[in-house]
FILUM-426074 format. One record per residue: x, y, z of N, C-alpha, C in turn; residue in one letter; residue number from 1. Coordinates in steps of 0.05 Angstrom, whole numbers, plus 32768, in hexadecimal, padded with zeros to 4 digits. Layout:
BEGIN
ATOM  n.px  n.py  n.pz  ca.px  ca.py  ca.pz  c.px  c.py  c.pz  aa    i
ATOM     X     Y     Z      X      Y      Z     X     Y     Z   A  NUM
...
This chain:
BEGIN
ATOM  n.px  n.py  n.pz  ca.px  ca.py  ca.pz  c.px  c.py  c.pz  aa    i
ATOM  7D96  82D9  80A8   7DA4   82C2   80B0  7DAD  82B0  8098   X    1
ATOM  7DA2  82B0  8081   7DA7   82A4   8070  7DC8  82A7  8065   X    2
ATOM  7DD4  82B6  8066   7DEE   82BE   805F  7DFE  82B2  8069   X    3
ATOM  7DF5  82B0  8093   7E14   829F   8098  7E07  828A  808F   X    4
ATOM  7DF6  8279  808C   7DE5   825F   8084  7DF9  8250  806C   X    5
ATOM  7DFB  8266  8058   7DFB   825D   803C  7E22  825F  804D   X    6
ATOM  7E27  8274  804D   7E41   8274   8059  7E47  8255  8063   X    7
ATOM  7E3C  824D  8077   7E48   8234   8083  7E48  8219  8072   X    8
ATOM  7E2B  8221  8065   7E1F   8200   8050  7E30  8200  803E   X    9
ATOM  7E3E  8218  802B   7E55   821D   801D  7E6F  8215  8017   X   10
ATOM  7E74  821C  8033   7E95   8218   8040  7E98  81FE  8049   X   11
ATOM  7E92  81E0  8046   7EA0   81D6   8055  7EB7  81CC  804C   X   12
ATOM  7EBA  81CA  8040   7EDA   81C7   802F  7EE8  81D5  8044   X   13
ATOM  7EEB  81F7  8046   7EFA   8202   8053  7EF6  8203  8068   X   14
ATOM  7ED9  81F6  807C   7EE2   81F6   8095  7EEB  81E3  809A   X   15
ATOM  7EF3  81CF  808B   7F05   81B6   8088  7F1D  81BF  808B   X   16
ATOM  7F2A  81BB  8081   7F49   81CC   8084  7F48  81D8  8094   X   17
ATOM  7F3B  81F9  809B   7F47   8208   80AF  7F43  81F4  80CB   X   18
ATOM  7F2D  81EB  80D8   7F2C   81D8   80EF  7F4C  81C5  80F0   X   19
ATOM  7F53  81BD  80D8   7F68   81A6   80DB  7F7C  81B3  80E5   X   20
ATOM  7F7E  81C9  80CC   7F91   81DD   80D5  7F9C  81E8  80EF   X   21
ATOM  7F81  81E9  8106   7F7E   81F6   811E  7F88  81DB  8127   X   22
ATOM  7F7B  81C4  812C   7F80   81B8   8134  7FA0  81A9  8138   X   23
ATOM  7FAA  81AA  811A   7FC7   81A1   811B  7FDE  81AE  8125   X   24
ATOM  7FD2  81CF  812A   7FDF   81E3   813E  7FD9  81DF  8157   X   25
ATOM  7FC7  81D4  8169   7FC8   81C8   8186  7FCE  81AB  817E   X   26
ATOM  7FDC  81AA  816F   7FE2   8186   816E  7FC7  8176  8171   X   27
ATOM  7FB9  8174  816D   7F96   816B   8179  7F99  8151  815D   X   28
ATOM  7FA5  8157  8146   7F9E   8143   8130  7FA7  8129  8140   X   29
ATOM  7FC4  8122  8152   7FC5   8105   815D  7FA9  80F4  8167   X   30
ATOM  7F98  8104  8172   7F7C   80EF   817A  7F6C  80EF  815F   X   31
ATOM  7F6F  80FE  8149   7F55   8102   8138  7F5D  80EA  811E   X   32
ATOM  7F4A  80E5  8115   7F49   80D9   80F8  7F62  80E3  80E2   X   33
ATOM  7F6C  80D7  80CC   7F7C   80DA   80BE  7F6A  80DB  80A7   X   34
ATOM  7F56  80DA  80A8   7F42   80D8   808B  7F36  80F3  8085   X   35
ATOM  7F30  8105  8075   7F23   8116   806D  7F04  8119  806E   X   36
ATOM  7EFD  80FC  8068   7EE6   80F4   806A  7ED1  80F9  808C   X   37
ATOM  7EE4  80EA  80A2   7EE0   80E6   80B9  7ED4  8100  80C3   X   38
ATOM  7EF0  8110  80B7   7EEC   8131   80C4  7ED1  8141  80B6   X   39
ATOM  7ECB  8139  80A3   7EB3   813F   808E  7E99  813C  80A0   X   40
ATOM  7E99  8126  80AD   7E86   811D   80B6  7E77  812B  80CC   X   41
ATOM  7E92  8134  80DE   7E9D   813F   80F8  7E8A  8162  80EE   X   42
ATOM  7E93  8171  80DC   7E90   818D   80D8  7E7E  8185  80CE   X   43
ATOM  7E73  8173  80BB   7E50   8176   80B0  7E3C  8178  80C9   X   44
ATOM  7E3E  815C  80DF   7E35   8157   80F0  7E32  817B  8102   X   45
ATOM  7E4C  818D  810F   7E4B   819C   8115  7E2F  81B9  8108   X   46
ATOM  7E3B  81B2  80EF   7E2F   81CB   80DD  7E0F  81C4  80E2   X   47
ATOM  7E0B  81B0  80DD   7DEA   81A5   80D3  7DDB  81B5  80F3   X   48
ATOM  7DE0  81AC  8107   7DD4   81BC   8119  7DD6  81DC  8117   X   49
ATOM  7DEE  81E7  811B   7DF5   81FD   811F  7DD8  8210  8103   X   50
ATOM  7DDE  8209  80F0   7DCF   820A   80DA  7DB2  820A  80DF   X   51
ATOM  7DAC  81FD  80E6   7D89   81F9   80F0  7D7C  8212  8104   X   52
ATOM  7D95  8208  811C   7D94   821D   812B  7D97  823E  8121   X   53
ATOM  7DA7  8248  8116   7DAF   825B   8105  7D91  8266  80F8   X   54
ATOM  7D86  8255  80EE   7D67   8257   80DE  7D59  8259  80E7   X   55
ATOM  7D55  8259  8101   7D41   825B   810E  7D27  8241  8112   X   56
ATOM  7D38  822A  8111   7D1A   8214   8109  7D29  8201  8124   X   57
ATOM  7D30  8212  8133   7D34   81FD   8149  7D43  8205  8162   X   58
ATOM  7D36  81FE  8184   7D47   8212   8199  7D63  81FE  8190   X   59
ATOM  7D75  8208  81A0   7D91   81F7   819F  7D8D  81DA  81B6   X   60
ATOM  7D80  81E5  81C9   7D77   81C5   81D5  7D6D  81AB  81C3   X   61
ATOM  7D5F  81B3  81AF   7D55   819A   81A2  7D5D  8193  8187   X   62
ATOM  7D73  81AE  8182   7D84   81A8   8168  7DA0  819C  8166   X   63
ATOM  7DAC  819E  8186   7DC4   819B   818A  7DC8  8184  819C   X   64
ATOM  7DB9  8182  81B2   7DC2   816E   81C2  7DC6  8150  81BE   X   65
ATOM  7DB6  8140  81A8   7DBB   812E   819F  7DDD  8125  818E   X   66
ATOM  7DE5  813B  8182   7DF6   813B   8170  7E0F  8140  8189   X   67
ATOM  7E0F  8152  819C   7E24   8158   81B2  7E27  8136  81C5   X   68
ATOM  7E0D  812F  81CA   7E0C   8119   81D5  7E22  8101  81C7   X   69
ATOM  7E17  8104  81B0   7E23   80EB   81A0  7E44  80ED  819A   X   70
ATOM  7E4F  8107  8195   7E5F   810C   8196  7E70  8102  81B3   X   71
ATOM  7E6C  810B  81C7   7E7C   810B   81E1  7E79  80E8  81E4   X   72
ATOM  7E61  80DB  81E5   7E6D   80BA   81E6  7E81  80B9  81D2   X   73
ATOM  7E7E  80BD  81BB   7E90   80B4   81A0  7EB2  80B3  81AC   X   74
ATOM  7EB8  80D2  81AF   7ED3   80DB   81C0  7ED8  80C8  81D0   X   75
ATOM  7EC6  80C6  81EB   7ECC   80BB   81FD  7ED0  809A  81FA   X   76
ATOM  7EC1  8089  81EB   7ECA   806F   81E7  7EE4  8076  81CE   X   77
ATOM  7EF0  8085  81CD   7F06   8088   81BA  7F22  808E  81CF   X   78
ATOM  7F15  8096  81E9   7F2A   809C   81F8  7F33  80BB  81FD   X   79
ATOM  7F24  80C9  81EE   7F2A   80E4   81E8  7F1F  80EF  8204   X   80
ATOM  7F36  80FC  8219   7F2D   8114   822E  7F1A  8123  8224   X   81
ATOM  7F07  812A  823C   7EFF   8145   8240  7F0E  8153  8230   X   82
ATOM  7F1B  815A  823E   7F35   8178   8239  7F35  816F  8220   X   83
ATOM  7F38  8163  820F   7F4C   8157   81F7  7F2E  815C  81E2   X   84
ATOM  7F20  8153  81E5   7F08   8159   81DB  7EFB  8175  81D8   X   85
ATOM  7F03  818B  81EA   7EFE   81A2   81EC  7F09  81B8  81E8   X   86
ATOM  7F23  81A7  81DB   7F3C   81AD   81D1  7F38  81AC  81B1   X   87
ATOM  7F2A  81A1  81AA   7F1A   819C   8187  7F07  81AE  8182   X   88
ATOM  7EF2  81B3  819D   7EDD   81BD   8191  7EE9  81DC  8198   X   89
ATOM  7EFB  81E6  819F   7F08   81FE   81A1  7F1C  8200  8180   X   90
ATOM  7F22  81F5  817B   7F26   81F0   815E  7F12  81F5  814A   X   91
ATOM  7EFC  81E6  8154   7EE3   81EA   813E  7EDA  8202  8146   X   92
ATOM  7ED2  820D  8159   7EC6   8226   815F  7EE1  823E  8156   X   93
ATOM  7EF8  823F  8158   7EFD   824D   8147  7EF9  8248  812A   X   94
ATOM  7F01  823A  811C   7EF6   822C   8105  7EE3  8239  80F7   X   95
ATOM  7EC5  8241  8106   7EA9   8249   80FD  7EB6  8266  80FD   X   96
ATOM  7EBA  8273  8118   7EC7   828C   8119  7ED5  8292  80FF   X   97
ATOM  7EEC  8286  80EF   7EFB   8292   80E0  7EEC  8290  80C0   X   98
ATOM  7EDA  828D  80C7   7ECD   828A   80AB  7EBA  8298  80A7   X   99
ATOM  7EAF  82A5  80BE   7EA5   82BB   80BF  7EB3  82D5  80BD   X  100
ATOM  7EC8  82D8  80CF   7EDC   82EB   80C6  7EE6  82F3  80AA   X  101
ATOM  7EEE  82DC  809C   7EF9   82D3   8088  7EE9  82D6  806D   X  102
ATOM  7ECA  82D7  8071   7EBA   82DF   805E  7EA3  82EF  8062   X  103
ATOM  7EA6  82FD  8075   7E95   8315   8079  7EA3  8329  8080   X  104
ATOM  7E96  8343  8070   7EAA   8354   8077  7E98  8367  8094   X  105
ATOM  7E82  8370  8095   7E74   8383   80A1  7E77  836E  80C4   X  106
ATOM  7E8A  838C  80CE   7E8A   837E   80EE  7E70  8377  80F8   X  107
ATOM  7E52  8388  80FA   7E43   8384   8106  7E35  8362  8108   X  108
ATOM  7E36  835E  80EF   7E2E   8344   80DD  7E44  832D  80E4   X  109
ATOM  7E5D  833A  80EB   7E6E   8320   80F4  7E6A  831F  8112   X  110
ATOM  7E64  8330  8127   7E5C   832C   813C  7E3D  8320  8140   X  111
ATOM  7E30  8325  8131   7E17   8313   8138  7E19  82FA  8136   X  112
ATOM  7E25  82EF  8122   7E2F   82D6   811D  7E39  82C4  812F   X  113
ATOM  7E4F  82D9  8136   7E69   82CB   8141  7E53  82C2  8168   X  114
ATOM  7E52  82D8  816B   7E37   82CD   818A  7E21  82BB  8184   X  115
ATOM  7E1C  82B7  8171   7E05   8299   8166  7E1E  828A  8169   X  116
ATOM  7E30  8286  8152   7E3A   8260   8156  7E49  826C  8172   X  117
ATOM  7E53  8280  8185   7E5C   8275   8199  7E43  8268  81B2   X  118
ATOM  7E30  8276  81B0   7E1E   826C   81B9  7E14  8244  81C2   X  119
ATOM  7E1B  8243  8199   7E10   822B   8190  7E2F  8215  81A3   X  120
ATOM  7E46  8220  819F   7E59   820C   81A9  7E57  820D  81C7   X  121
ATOM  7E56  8224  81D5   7E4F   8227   81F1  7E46  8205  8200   X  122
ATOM  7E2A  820C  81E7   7E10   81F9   81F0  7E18  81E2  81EE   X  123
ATOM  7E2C  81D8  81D4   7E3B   81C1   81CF  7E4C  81B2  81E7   X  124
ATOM  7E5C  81CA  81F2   7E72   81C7   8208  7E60  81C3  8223   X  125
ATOM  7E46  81C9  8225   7E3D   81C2   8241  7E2F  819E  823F   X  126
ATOM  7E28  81A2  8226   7E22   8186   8228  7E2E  8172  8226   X  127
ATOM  7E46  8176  8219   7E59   8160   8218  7E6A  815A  8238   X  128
ATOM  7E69  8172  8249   7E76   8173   8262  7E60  815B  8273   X  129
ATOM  7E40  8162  826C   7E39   8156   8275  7E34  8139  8272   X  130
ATOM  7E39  812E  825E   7E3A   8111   824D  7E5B  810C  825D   X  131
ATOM  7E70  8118  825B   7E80   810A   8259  7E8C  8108  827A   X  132
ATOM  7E87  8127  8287   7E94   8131   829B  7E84  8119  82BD   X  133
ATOM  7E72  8109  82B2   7E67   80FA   82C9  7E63  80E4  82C6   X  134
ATOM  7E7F  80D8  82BA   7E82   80B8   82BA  7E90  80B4  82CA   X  135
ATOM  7E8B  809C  82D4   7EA3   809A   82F1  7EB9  808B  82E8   X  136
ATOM  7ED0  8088  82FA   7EE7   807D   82EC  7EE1  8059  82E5   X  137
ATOM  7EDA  8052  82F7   7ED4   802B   82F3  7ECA  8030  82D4   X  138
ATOM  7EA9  8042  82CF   7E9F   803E   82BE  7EB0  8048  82A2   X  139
ATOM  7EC8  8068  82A5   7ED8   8069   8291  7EE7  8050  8286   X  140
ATOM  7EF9  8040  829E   7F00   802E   8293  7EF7  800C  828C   X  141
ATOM  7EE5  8011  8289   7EDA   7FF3   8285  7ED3  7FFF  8263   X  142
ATOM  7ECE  8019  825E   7EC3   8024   8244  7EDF  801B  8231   X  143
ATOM  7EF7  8029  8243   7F0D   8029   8237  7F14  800F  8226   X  144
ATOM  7F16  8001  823B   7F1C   7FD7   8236  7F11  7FD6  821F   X  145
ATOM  7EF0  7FD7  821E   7EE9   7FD5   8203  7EEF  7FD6  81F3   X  146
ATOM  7EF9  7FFD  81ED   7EF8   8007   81DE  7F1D  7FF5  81CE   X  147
ATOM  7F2C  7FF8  81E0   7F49   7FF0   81D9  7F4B  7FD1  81CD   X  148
ATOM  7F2E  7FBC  81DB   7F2F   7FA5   81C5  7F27  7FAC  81AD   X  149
ATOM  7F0F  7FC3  81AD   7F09   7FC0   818E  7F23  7FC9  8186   X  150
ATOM  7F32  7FDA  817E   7F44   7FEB   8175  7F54  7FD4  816F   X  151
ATOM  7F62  7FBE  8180   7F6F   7FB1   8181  7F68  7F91  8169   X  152
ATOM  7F4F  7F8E  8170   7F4A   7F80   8157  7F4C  7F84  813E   X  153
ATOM  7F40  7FA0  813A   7F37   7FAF   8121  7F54  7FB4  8114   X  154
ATOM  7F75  7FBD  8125   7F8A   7FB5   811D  7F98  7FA2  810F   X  155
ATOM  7F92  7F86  8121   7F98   7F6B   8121  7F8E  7F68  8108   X  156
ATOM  7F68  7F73  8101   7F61   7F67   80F1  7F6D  7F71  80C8   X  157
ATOM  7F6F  7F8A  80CF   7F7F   7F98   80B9  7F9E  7F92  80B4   X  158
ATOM  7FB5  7F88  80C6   7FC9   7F7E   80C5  7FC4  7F6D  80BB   X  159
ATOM  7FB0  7F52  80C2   7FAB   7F37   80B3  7FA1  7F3B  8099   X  160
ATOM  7F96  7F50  808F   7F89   7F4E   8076  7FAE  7F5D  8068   X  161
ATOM  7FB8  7F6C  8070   7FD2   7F6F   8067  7FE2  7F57  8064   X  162
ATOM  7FEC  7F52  8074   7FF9   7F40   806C  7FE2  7F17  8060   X  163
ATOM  7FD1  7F23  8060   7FC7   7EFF   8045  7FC6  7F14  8030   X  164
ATOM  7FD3  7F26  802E   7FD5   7F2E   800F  7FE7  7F21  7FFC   X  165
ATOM  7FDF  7F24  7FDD   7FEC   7F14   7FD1  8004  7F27  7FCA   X  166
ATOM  7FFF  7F42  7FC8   8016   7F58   7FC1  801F  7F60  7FD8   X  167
ATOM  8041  7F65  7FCB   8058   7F73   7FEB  804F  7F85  7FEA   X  168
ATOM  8051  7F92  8004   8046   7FAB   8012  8061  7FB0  801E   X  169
ATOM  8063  7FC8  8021   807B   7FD8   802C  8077  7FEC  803F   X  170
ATOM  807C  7FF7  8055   8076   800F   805E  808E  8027  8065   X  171
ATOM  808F  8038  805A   80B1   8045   8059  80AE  8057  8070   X  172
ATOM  80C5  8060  807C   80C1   807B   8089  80CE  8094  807D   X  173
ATOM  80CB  80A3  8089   80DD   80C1   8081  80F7  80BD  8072   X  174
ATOM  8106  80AC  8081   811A   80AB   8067  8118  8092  8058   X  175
ATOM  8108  8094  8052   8107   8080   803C  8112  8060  8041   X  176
ATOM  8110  8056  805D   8116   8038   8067  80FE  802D  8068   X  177
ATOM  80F6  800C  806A   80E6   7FFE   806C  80DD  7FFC  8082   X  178
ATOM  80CB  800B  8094   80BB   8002   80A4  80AB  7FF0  80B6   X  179
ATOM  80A1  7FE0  8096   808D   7FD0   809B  808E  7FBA  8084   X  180
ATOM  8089  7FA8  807F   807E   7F99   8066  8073  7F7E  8071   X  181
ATOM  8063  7F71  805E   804E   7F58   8062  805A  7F39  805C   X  182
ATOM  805B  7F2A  8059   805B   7F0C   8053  8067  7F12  8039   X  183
ATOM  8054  7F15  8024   805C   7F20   7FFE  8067  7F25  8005   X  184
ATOM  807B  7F42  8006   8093   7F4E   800B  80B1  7F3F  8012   X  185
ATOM  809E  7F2B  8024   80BC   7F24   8029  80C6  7F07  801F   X  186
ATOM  80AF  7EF9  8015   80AE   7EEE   8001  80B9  7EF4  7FE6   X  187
ATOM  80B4  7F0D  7FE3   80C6   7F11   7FBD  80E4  7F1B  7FCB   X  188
ATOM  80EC  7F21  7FE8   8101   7F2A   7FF2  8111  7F13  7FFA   X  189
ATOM  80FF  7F00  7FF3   810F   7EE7   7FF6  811F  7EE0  7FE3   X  190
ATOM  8106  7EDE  7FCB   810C   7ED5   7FB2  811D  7EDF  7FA7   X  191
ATOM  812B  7F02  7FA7   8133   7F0D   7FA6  815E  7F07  7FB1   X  192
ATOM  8155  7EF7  7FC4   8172   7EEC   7FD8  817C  7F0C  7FEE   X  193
ATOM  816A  7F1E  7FEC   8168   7F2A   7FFA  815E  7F28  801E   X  194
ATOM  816F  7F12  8031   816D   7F08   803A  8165  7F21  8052   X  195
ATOM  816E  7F36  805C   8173   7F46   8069  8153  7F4F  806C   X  196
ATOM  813F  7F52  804F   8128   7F5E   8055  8113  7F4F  805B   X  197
ATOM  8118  7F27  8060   8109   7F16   8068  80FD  7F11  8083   X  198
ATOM  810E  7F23  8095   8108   7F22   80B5  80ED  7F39  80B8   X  199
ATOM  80DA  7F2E  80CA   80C4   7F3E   80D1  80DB  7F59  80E6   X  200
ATOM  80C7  7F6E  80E3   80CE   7F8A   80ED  80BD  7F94  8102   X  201
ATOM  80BF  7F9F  8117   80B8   7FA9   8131  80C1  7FBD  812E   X  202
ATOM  80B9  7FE3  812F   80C9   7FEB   813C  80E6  7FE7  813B   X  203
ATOM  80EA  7FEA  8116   810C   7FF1   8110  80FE  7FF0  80F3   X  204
ATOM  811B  7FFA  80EF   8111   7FFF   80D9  812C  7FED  80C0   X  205
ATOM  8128  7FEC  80A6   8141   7FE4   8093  813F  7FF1  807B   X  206
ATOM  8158  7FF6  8071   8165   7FF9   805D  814E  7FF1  803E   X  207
ATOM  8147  8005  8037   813A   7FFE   8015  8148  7FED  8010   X  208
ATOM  813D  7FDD  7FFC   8150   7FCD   7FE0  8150  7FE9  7FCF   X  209
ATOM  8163  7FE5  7FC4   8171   7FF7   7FA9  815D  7FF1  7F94   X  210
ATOM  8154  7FE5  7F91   813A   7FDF   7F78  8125  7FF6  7F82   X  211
ATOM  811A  7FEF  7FA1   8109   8000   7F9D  810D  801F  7FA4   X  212
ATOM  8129  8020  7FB8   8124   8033   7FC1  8127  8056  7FAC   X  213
ATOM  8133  804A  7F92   8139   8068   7F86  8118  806B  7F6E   X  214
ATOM  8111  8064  7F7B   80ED   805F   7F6F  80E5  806B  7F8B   X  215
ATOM  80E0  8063  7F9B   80D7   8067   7FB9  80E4  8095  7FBC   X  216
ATOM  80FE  808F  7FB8   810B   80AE   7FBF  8104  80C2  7FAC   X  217
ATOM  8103  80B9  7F8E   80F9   80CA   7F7C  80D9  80D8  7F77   X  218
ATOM  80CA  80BF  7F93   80AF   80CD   7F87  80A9  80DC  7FA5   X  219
ATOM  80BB  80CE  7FC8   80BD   80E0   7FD3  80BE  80FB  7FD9   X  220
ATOM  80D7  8102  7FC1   80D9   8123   7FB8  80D2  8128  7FAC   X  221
ATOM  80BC  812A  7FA1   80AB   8129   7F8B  808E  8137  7F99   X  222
ATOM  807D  813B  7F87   8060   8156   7F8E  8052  8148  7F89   X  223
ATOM  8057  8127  7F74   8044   8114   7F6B  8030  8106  7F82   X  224
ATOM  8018  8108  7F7E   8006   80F2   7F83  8007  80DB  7F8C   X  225
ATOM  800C  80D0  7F6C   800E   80BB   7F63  8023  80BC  7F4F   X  226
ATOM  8030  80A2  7F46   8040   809A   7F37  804B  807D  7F33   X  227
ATOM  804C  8085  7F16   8058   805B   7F13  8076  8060  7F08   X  228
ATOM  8080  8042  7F10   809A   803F   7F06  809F  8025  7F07   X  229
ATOM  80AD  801A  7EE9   80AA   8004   7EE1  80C8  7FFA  7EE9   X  230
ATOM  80C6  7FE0  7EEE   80EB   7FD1   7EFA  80F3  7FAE  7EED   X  231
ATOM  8101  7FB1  7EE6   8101   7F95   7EDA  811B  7F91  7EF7   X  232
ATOM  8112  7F71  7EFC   8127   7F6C   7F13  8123  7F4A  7F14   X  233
ATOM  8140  7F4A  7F1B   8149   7F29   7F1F  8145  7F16  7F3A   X  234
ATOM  813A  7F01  7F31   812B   7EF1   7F4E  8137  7EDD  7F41   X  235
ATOM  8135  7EC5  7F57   8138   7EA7   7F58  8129  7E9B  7F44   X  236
ATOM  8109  7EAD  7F3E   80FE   7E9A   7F29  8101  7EA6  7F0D   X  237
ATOM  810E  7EB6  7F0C   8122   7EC2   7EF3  8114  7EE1  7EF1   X  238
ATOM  8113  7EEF  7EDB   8116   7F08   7ED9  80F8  7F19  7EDD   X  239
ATOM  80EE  7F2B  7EE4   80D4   7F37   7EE9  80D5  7F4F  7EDF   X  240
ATOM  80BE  7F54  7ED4   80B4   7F77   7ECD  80A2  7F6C  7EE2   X  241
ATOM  80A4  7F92  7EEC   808F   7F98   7F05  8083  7FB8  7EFE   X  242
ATOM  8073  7FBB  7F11   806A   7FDC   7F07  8069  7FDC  7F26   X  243
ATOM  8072  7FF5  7F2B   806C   8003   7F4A  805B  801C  7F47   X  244
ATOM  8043  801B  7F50   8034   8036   7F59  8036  803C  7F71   X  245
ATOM  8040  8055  7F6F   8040   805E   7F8D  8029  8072  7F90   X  246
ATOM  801F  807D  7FA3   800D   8097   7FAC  800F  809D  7FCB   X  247
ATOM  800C  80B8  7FCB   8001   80C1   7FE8  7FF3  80B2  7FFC   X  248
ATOM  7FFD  80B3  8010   7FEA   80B0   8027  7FD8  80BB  8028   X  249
ATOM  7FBC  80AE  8027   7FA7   80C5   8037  7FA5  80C9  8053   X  250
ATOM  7FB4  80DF  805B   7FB5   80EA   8070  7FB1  8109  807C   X  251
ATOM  7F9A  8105  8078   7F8E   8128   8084  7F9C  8136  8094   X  252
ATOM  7F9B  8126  80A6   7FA4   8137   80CC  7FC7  813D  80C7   X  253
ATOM  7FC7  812B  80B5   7FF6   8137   80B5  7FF9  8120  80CD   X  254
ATOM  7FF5  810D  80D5   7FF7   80FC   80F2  8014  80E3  80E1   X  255
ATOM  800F  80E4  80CA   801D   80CB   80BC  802D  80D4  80AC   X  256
ATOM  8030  80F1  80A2   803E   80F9   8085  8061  80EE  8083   X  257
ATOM  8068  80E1  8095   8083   80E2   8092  8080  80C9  8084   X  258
ATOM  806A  80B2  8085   806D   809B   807B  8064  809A  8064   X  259
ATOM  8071  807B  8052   8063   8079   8034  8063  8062  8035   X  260
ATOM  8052  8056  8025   8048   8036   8021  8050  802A  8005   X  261
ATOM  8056  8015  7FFF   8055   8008   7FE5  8055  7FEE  7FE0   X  262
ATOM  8041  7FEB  7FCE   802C   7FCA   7FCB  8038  7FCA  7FAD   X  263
ATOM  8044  7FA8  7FAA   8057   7FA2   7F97  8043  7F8B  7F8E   X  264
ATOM  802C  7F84  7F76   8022   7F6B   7F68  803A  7F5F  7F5C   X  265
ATOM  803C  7F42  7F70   8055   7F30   7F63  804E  7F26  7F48   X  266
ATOM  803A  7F19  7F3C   8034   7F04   7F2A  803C  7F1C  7F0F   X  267
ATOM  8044  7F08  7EFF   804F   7F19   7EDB  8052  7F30  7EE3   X  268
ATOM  8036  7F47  7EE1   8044   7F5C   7EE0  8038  7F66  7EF9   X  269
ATOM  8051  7F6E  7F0C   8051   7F79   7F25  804A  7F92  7F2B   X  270
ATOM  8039  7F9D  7F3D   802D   7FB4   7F36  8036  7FC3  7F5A   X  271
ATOM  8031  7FD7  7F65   803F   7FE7   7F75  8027  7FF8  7F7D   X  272
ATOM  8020  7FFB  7F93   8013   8013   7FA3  8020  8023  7FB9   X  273
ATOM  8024  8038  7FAD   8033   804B   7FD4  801F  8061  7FDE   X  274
ATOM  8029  805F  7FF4   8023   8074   8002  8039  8085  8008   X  275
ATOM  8038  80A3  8007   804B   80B3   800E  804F  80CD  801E   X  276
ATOM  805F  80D6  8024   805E   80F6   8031  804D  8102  8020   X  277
ATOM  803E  8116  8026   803B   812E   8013  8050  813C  800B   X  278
C-alpha cells in the first residue's frame, strides 16, 4: 500500500490541475473558488483520509465521516446542489483514478487501487446524501438568507475597502474597456478633464484613455506576469511621472480570465497594479 500512499502524498500539485481540469470541462469551476489555495485545501482535506484509510490505521467510518460531514454543510450554506456537489466529487473521483492510471503501469496494481478510492468516494457520496439530502425546504432556505447576507456584506465590505483607496483602480474586460474603477480613478480622471471617465459604472462598460490603454493592450497580448511601464502625463496640477504595474489575475478555475485590473499610486511617483487574462 505504500506506493499508492507515496503516489497520492506526492502528487498534489497534479491532482490539482487535473480535478480543475475535470472540473472546468463540466463547467463545475462557476460554483468553486478562484484561488489555488482554496482548492489545495479541498484535495488535501480529500487525500488525508483516503490516505489513512489506504494504510490501514483506520475503518472508513471513522476516517471519513467527519471530513464528508463538514464538507456537505460547507456546499450547502454556499448554495451548492446536491447534484452540483456530486458533480465535483465525480471530478475528484476521476481525478484519484487518473493518477493512478497515469503513474502505474501494472493493471493488477491499478485495479486494486482504483476499487479502494472508489470504495473510499462511494462512502463519501452516501454521507453527504445523508447530511445534505434531509433538510427540509423552510430549513434550506432560512440557511440560504444567511448565507446570501454574509456574501453580501463580505462584498459591500471589499468594494468599500476599494474604493477608500488612495490609488485608481481600474477593472478592464476582454477588450480592453473599463469595467470598473473606484473614487482615485476618477478623481485623477477628473484631474485629467477627462470628463467621460468620472461617471460611476454599472454593468457597461467605457472606452480606455489612450494613456492607459496601449500599456493595458501590450501586456494583454503578452505571456507576461507581471510588468511595469512608466508614463509621464498632463493634469490640472501640472505634469506627472507615474509607473504602472500590471499582473495576472489569480484565477485558478478560468471563471474571470477575460478580465484585468489596474491600481494607479497618484502621489509623485504613481505606481500601477493589474490584473490580467492569462
Amino acid at each position: 500500500m505504500q506506493e499508492i500512499i507515496k503516489l497520492i502524498a506526492n502528487n498534489e500539485d497534479w491532482l490539482i490541475k487535473e480535478i480543475i481540469k475535470l472540473a472546468q470541462e463540466k463547467d463545475y469551476t462557476q460554483y468553486t473558488s478562484t484561488l489555488e489555495e482554496a482548492w489545495r485545501i479541498m484535495i488535501r482535506g480529500l487525500s488525508k483520509p483516503l490516505i489513512t484509510f489506504l494504510g490501514g490505521k483506520g475503518k472508513l467510518e471513522s476516517v471519513a465521516r467527519d471530513f464528508a460531514q463538514k464538507e456537505a454543510r460547507l456546499h450547502q450554506n454556499r448554495g451548492i446542489t446536491l447534484s452540483r456537489f456530486f458533480a465535483l466529487l465525480k471530478c475528484c473521483r476521476r481525478g484519484y483514478r487518473n493518477l493512478v492510471f497515469g503513474h502505474l503501469e501494472k493493471p493488477d496494481k491499478q485495479l486494486k487501487y482504483i476499487d479502494l478510492s472508489d470504495e473510499y468516494f462511494d462512502y463519501l457520496e452516501n454521507i453527504i446524501l445523508e447530511e445534505m439530502g434531509g433538510i427540509d425546504d423552510d430549513s434550506l432556505i432560512k440557511k440560504m438568507q444567511t448565507q446570501n447576507k454574509i456574501l453580501t456584506n463580505e462584498k459591500n465590505r471589499f468594494l468599500t475597502i476599494l474604493e477608500s483607496l488612495s490609488n485608481p483602480v481600474w477593472y478592464f474586460d476582454k477588450e480592453n474597456k473599463i469595467s470598473w474603477m473606484n473614487q482615485a480613478a476618477r478623481d485623477l480622471a477628473e484631474s485629467m478633464g477627462d470628463m467621460a471617465l468620472t461617471y460611476y459604472m454599472q454593468d457597461e462598460t467605457i472606452d480606455t484613455p489612450r494613456w492607459l490603454l496601449e500599456s493595458v493592450s501590450q501586456f494583454n497580448s503578452s505571456d507576461l506576469h507581471n510588468k511595469q511601464y512608466n508614463k509621464n502625463l498632463y493634469t490640472k496640477t501640472g505634469n506627472r511621472y507615474i509607473e504602472i504595474n500590471l499582473s495576472r489575475m489569480v484565477d485558478i478555475s478560468g471563471k474571470f480570465t477575460v478580465k484585468s485590473k489596474i491600481v494607479c499610486k497618484l502621489p509623485r511617483l504613481q505606481k500601477s497594479i493589474a490584473t490580467c487574462s492569462p
